[in-house]
C-alpha positions as CSV (number, residue, x, y, z in Angstrom):
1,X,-19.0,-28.8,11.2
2,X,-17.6,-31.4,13.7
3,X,-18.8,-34.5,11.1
4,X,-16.6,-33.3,8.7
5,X,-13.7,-33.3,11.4
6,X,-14.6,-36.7,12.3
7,X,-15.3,-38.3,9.0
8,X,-12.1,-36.9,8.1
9,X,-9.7,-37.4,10.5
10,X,-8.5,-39.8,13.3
11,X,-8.4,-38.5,17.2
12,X,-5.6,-35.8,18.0
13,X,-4.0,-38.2,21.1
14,X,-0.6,-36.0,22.3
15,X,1.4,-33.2,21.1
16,X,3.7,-35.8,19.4
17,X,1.1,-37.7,17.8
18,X,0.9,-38.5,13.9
19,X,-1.8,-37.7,11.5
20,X,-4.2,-34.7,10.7
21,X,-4.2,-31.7,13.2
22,X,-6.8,-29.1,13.9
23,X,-7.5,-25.7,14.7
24,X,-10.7,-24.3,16.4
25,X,-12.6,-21.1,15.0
26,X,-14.4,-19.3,18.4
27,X,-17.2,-18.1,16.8
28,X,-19.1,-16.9,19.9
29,X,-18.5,-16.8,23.3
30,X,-17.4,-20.5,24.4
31,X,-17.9,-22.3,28.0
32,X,-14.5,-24.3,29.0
33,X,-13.9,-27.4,31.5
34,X,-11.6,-28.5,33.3
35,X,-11.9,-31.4,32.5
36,X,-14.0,-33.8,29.6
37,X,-17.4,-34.2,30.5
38,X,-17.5,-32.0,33.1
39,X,-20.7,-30.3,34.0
40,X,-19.7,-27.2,35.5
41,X,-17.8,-24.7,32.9
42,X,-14.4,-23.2,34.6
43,X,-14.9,-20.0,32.5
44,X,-15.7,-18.8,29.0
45,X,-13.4,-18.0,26.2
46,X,-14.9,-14.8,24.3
47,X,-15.5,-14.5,20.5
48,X,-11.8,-14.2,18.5
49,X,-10.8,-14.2,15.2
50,X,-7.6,-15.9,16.0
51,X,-7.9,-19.9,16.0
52,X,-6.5,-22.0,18.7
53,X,-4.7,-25.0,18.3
54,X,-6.3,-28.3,19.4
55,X,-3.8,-30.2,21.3
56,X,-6.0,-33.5,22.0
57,X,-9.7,-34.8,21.0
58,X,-11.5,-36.9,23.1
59,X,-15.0,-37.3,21.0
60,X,-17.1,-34.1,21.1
61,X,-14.3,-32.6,23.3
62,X,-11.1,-30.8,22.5
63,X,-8.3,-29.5,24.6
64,X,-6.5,-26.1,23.9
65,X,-3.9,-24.5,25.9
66,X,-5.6,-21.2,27.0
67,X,-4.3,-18.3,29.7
68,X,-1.4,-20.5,30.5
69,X,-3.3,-23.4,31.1
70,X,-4.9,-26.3,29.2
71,X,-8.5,-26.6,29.4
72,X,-11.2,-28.4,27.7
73,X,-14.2,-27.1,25.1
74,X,-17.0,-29.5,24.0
75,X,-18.6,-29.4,20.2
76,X,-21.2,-26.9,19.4
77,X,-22.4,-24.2,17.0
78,X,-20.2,-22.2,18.5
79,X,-17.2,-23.5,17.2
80,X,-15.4,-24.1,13.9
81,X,-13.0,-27.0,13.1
82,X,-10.5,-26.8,11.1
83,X,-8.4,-29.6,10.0
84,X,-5.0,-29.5,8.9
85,X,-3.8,-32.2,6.8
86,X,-0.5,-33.9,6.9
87,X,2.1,-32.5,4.6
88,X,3.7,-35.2,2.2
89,X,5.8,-35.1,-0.5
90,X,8.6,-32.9,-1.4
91,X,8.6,-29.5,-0.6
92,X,8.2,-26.7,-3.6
93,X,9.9,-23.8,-4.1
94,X,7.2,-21.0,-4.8
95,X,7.7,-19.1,-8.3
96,X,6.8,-16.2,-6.7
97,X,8.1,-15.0,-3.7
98,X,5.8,-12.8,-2.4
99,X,1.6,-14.1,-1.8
100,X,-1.5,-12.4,0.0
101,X,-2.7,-14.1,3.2
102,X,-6.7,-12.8,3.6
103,X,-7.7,-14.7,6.2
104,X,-6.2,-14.6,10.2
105,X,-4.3,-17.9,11.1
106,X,-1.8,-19.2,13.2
107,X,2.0,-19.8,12.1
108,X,3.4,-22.9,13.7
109,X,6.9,-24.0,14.0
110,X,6.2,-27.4,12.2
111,X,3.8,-28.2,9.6
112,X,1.4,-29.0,12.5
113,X,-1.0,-27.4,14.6
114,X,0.5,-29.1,17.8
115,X,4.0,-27.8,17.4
116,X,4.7,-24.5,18.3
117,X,2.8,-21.4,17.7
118,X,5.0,-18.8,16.6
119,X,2.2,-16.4,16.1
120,X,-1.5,-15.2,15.1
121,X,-1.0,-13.8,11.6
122,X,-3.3,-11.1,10.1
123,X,-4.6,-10.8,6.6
124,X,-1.5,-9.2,4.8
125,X,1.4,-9.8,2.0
126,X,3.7,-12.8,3.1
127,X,6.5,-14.1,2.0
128,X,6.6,-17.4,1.5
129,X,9.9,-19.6,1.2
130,X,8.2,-23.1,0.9
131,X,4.8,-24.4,-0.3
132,X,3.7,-28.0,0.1
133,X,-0.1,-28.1,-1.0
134,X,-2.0,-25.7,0.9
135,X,0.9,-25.7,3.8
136,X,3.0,-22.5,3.5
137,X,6.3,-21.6,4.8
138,X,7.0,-17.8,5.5
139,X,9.7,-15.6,7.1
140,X,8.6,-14.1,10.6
141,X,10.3,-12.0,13.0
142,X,10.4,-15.4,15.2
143,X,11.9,-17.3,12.5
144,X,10.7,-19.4,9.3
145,X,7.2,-20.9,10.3
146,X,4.3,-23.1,8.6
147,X,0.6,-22.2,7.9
148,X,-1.7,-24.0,6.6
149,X,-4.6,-21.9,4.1
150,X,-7.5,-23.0,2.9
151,X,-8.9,-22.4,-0.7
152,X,-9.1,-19.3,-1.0
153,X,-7.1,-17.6,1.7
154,X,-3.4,-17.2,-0.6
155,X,-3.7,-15.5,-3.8
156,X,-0.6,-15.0,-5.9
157,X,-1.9,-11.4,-7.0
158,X,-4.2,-9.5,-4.6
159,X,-6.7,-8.9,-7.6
160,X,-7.8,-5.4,-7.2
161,X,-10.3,-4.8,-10.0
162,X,-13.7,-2.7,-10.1
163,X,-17.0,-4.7,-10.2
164,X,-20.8,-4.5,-10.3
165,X,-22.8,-6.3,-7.9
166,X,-25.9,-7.1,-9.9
167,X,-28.0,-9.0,-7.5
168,X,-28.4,-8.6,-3.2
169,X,-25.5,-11.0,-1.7
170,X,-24.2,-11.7,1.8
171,X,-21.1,-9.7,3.4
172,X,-18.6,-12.1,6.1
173,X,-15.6,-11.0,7.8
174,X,-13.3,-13.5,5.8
175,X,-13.5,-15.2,2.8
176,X,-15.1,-18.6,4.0
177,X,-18.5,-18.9,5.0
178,X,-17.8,-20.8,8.2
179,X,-18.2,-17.3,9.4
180,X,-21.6,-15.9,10.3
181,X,-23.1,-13.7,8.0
182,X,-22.3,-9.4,9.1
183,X,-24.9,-7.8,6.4
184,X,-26.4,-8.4,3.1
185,X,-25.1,-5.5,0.5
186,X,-28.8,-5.6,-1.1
187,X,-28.2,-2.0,-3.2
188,X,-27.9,-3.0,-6.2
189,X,-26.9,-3.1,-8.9
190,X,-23.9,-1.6,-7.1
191,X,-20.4,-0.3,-8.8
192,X,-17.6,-0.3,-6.6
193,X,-13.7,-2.0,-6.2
194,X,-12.6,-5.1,-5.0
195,X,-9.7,-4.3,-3.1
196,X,-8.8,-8.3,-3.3
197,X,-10.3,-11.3,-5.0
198,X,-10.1,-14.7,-4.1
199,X,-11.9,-17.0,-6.4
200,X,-15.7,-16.1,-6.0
201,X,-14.6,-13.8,-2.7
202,X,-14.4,-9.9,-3.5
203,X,-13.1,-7.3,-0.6
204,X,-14.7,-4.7,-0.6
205,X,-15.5,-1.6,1.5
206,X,-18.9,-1.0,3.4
207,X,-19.6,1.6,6.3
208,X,-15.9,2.5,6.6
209,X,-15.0,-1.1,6.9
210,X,-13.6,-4.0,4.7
211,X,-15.8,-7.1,3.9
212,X,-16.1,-9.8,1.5
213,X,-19.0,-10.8,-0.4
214,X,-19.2,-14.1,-1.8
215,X,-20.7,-14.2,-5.4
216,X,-22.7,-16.7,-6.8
217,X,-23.1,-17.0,-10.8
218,X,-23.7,-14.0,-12.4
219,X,-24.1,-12.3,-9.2
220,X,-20.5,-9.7,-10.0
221,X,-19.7,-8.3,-13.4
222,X,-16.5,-6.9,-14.0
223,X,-17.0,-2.9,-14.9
224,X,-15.4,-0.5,-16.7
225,X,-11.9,0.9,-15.2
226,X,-9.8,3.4,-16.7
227,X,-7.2,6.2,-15.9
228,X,-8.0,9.4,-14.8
229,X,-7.3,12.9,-17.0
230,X,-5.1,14.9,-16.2
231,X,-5.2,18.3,-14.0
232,X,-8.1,17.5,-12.7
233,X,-10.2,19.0,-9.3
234,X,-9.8,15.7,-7.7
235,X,-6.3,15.3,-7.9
236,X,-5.3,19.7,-7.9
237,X,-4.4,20.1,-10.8
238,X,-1.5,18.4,-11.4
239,X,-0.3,16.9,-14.2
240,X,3.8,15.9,-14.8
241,X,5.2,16.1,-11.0
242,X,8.4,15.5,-9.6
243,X,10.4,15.7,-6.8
244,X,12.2,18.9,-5.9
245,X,15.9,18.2,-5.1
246,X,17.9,20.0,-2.0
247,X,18.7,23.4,-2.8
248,X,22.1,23.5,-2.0
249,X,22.5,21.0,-5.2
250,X,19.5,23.0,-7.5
251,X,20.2,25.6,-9.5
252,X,17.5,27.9,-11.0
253,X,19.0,27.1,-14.4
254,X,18.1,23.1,-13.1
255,X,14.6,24.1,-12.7
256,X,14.0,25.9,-15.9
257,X,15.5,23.1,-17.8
258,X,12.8,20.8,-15.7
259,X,9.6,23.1,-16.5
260,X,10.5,23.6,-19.6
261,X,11.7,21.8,-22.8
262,X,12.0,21.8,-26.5
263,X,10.1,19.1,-28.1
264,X,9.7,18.9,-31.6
265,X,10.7,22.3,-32.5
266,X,8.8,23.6,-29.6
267,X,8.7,24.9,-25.9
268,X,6.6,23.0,-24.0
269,X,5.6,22.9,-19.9
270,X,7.2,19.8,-18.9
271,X,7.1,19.2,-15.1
272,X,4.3,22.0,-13.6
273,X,4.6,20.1,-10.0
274,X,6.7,19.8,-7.2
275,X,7.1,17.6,-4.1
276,X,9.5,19.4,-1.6
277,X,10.6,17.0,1.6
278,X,13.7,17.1,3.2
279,X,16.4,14.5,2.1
280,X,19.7,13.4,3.5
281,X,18.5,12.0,6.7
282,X,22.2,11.1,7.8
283,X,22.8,15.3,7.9
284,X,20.2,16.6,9.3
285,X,19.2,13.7,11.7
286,X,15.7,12.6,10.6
287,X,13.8,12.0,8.1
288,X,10.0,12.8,7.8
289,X,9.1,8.9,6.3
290,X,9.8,8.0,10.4
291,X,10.2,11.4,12.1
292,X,11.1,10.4,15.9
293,X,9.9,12.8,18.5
294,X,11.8,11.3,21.0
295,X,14.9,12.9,19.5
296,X,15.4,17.0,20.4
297,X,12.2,18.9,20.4
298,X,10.3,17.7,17.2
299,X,8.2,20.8,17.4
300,X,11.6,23.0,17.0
301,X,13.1,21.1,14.5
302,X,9.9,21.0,12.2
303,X,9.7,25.0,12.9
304,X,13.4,25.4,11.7
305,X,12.7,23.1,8.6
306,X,9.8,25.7,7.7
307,X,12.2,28.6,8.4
308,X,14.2,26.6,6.0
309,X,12.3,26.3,2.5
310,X,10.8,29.5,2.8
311,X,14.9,31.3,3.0
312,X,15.9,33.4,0.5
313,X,17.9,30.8,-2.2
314,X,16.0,27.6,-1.0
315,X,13.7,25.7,-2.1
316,X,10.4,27.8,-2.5
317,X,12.6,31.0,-3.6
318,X,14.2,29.2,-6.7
319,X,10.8,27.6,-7.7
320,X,9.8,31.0,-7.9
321,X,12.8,32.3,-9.6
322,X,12.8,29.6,-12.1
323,X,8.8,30.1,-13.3
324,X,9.3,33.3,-13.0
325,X,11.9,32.7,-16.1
326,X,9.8,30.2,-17.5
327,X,7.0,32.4,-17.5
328,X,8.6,35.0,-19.8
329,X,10.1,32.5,-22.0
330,X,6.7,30.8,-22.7
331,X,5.2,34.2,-22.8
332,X,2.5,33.2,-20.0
333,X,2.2,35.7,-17.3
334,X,-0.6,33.8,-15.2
335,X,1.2,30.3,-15.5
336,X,1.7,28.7,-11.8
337,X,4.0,25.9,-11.3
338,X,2.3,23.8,-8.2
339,X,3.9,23.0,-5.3
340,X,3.4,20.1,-2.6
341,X,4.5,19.9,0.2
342,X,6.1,16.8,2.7
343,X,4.7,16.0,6.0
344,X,6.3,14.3,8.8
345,X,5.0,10.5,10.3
346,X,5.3,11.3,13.9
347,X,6.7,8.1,15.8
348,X,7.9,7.1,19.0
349,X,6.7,7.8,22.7
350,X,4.4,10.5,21.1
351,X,0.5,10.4,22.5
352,X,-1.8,10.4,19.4
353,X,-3.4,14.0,20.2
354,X,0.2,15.1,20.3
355,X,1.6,13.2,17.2
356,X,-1.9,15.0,15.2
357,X,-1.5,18.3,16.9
358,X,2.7,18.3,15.8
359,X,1.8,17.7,12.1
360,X,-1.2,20.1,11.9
361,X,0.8,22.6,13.4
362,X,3.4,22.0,10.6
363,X,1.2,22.3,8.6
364,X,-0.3,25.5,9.8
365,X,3.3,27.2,9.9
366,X,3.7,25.6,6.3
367,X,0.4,27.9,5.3
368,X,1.6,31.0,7.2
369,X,5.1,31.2,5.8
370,X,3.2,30.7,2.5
371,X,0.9,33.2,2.7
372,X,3.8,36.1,4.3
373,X,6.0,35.3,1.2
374,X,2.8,35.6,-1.2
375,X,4.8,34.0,-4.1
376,X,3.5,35.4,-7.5
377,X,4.0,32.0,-9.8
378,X,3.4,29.4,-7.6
379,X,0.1,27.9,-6.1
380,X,0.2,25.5,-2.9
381,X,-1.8,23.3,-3.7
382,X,-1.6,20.5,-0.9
383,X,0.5,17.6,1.4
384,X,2.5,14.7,0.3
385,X,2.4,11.8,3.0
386,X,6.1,10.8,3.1
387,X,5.5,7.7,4.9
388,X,5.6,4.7,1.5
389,X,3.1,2.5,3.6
390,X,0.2,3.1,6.1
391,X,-0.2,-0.2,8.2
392,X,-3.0,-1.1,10.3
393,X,-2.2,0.5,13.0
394,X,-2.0,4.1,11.6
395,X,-4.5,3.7,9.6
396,X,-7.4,6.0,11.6
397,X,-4.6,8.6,11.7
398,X,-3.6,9.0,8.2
399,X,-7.1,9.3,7.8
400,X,-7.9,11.8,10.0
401,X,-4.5,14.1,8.6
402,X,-6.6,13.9,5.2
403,X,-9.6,15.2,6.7
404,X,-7.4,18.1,8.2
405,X,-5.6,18.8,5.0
406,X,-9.0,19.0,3.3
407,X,-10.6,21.4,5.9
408,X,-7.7,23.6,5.6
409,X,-8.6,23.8,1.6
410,X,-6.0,21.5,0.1
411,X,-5.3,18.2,-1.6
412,X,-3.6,14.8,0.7
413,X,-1.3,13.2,-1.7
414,X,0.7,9.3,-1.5
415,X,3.0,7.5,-3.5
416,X,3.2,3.8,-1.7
417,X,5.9,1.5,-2.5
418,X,5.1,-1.8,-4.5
419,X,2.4,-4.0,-2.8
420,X,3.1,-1.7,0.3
421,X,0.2,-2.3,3.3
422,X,-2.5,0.1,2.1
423,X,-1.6,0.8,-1.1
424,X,-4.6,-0.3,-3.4
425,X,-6.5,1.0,-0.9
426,X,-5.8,4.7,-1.1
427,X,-9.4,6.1,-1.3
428,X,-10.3,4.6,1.9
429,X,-7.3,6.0,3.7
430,X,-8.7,9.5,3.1
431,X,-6.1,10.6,0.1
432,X,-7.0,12.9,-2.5
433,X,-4.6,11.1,-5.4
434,X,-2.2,8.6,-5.5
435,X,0.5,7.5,-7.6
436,X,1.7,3.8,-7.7
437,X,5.3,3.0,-7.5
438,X,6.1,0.0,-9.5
439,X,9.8,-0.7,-8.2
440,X,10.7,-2.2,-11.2
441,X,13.6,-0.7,-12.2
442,X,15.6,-1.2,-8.6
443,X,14.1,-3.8,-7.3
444,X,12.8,-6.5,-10.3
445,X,15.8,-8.9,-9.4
446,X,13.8,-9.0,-5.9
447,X,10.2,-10.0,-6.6
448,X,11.0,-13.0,-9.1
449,X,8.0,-14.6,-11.1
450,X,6.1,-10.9,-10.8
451,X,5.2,-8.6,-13.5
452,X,5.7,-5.7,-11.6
453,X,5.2,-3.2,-14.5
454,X,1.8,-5.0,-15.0
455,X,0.5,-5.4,-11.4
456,X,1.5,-1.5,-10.4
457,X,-0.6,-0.7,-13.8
458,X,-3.6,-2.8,-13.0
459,X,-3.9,-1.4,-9.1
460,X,-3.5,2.1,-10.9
461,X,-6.3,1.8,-13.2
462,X,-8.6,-0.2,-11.5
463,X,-8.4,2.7,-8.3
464,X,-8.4,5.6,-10.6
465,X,-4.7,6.3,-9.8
466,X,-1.6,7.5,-11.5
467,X,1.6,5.8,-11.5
468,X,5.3,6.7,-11.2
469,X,7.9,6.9,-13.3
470,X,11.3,5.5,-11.6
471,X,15.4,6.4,-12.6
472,X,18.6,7.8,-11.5
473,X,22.0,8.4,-12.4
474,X,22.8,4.8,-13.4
475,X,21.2,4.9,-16.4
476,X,24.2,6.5,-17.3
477,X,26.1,3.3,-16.4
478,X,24.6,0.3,-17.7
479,X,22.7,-0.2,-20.7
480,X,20.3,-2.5,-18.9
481,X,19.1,0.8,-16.9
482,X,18.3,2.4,-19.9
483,X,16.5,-0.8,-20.7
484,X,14.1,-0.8,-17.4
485,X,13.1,2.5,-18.5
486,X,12.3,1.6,-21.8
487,X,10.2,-0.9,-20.4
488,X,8.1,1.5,-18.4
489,X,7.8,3.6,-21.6
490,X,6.6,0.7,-23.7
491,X,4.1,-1.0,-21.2
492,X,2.7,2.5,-19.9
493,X,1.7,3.9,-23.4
494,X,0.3,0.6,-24.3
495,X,-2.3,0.7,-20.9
496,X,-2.4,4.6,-21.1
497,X,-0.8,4.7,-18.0
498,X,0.6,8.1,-19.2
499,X,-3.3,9.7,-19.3
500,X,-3.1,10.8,-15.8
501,X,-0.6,12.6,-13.8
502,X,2.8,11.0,-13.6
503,X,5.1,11.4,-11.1
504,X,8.9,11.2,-11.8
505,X,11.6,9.5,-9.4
506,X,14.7,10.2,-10.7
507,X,17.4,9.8,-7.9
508,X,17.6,13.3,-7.2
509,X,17.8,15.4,-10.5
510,X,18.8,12.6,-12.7
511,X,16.4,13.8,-15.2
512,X,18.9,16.5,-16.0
513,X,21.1,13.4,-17.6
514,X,18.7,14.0,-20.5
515,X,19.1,18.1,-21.2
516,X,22.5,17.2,-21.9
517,X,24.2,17.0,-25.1
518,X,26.7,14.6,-23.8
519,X,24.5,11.9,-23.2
520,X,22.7,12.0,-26.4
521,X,24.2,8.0,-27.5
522,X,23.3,6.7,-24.6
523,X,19.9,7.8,-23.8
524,X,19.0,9.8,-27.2
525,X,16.3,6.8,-28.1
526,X,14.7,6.7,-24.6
527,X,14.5,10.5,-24.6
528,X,12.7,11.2,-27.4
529,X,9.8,7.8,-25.7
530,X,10.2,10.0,-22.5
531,X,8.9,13.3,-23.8
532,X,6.3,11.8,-25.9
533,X,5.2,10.1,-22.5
534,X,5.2,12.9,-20.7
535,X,4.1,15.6,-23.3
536,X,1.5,13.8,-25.3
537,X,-1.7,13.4,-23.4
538,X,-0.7,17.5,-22.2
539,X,-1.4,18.1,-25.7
540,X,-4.6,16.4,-26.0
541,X,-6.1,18.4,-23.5
């Protein structure tokens, strides 16, 4: 490791010094000096994943600044070197805006591993403003900063695909075998996703943790991925879902119009799912995607939200009033429009126990209001995680919500944000289906250079999810809304993307804009694409 260093490079002398920098890899637990060539060791820096800086060489001996002081480490086995060329040349500005970092590093305030560390950095989606070679410039909390990545650490597209391991290969931490082997996946052959790909690298997940394999010819064959059905028991039984707007703005007249539509000469279910969450965070207070418990008593406002949906007029009574309509109009007595319902992401000073116990015991007054008002047409049939993305840090608790949602007989449900944290990997976070949100119709102008349309599809069917539909009232505005939608149309039906269940965002009730007569100029084309979405594969079944 070091004779590369060496063969490469010239002697780090100062802070300010030109020429080649370096970071060092602790591998194992490390002796340091105080000094070069001391005998004695002053202490021992433990195994990290984080690299440190080197701020001076002296031949086999490097110094780093560690607990607030600068000490000395000598070569060994022990160690990883990594150099960090000069940048030269002109800067570039990235054609696309967004990249996937999946190795840890350090983010410096110069393009130089003796400046300033502005951070550690974690595998994760970055945004980059700069690229120079294989130096990096992204936006931090602390400010623009530089990182350097090998080959192989940025991808433009996190390459999510499913693949067969065919022959027994090694597992690391990280894709780069500087790392010490953690396992050999020798089951094979062996069919499974790749939740990221980095040239010959593959992520995948092993004994409840991610790893990547590193594949040598013909050792990973690309396997067959494809959409779910429809109204399946993996994903409840639910097939055209959408989100169920406040009541105070629903009529059951609205709701009818949504289950039900006229489509080429006749009636046909049209949305058999509902999501009910509460909306308008700026009147009521909170909102469930962050609910803070150190606001009133969380337990007492959840209570009174239950109290809520389950009130004569709201949202559970005119659900039931409106297939109770439906029913007679389709003539189907035993039809059951499903309903889903939102759960709160607990946050603030809250103790984990407590921020578990305060959603299970939502939950649990969700199920007894449920079963006291018995409705006759519609079937519970599980929880929607409100919360668009599922960092790190909550991921052990998202998953242990799914395993309560499950023990209590129902289906965990998501629908993360484009290229949110957590998204491709749904499965893993204990959900029981997902849809993908693409983003494309508000936020395209944002993520230049990226077929979002095309990326959201991909993740979709390489997981064995469903994807959303996305729209609202501006469609009514601008032509080029209209358009965006089109687009979703076209590229969906030509990947199937409309086989599974679809799930509608359409601004709250914007898909009304299309029962009405008025609008029949303006959207009469992309209706007619809609339905046929929508309705078609229901009619294959």
């Amino acid at each position: 490791m070091l004779l590369a260093w060496l063969a490469f490079a010239t002697q780090i002398q100062a802070a300010d010094a030109s020429g080649p920098s370096g970071e060092l890899y602790f591998l194992e637990p490390t002796p340091y000096y105080n000094a070069p060539q001391d005998v004695q060791a002053a202490g021992q820096i433990p195994q990290h994943e984080m690299p440190e800086p080197v701020l001076e060489q002296q031949g086999q001996w490097f110094k780093i600044h560690y607990e607030k002081r600068d000490v000395w480490v000598k070569q060994s086995d022990k160690l990883y070197v990594r150099v960090l060329p000069v940048k030269t040349g002109e800067d570039q500005t990235p054609n696309r805006k967004y990249m996937f970092l999946h190795h840890p590093l350090s983010v410096y305030q110069q393009p130089d591993a003796r400046s300033k560390r502005l951070m550690y950095i974690h595998p994760q989606r970055i945004q980059v403003l700069k690229q120079n070679g294989g130096w990096y410039q992204i936006r931090t909390d602390a400010g623009p900063g530089w990182l350097y990545a090998s080959a192989d650490y940025v991808t433009e597209v996190i390459g999510v695909r499913k693949i067969n391991v065919t022959s027994p290969v090694q597992l690391y931490p990280y894709p780069d075998t500087f790392w010490k082997p953690i396992g050999t996946l020798d089951n094979v052959p062996y069919e499974t996703i790749a939740y990221a790909n980095a040239g010959r690298w593959y992520k995948i997940e092993q004994n409840g943790r991610f790893v990547w394999l590193h594949a040598k010819d013909g050792q990973v064959q690309p396997a067959k991925a494809s959409y779910p059905a429809r109204k399946t028991e993996a994903n409840g039984y639910v097939g055209n879902t959408i989100f169920m707007t406040e009541a105070k703005h629903t009529k059951v007249g609205d709701l009818f119009k949504r289950m039900v539509v006229e489509w080429h000469g006749k009636p046909h279910w049209l949305f058999d799912t509902f999501i009910i969450r509460p909306v308008g965070k700026e009147q009521r207070g909170y909102s469930f995607e962050t609910f803070d418990t150190t606001k009133g008593n969380p337990s007492e406002t959840l209570t009174k939200y239950v109290e809520e949906i389950f009130a004569p007029g709201k949202e559970v009574d005119l659900l039931e009033k409106a297939t109770l309509k439906a029913r007679a109009y389709m003539e189907d007595s035993t039809y059951r429009t499903n309903v889903i319902i939102g759960l709160p992401n607990p946050i603030g000073t809250v103790h984990p126990v407590q921020r578990t116990a305060l959603v299970e015991g939502y939950m649990d007054r969700i199920i007894a209001q449920w079963n006291a008002k018995n409705p006759q047409a519609l079937r519970l049939v599980g929880f929607y995680w409100t919360n668009e993305i599922v960092p790190d840090s909550d991921r052990e608790f998202v998953k242990e919500i799914g395993t309560i949602v499950r023990k209590k007989g129902y289906k965990f449900y998501w629908a993360p944000y484009f290229q949110a944290a957590g998204a491709e990997q749904w499965r893993t976070l204990g959900f029981d289906f997902a849809w993908m949100q693409p983003n494309h119709y508000f936020s395209k102008d944002n993520f230049t250079g990226m077929d979002m349309l095309g990326e959201t599809n991909t993740i979709a069917r390489q997981t064995g999810a469903g994807t959303m539909l996305e729209w609202n009232w501006k469609l009514l505005e601008d032509p080029k809304y209209v358009r965006a939608l089109n687009e979703y149309l076209d590229l969906g039906r030509l990947v199937g993307a409309e086989h599974p269940s679809v799930f509608v965002y359409d601004g709250e009730g914007a898909i009304d804009a299309f029962f009405h007569d008025g609008n029949s100029q303006k959207l009469g084309y992309v209706k007619e694409k809609l339905l046929a979405y929508l309705l078609s594969p229901s009619q294959e079944e």
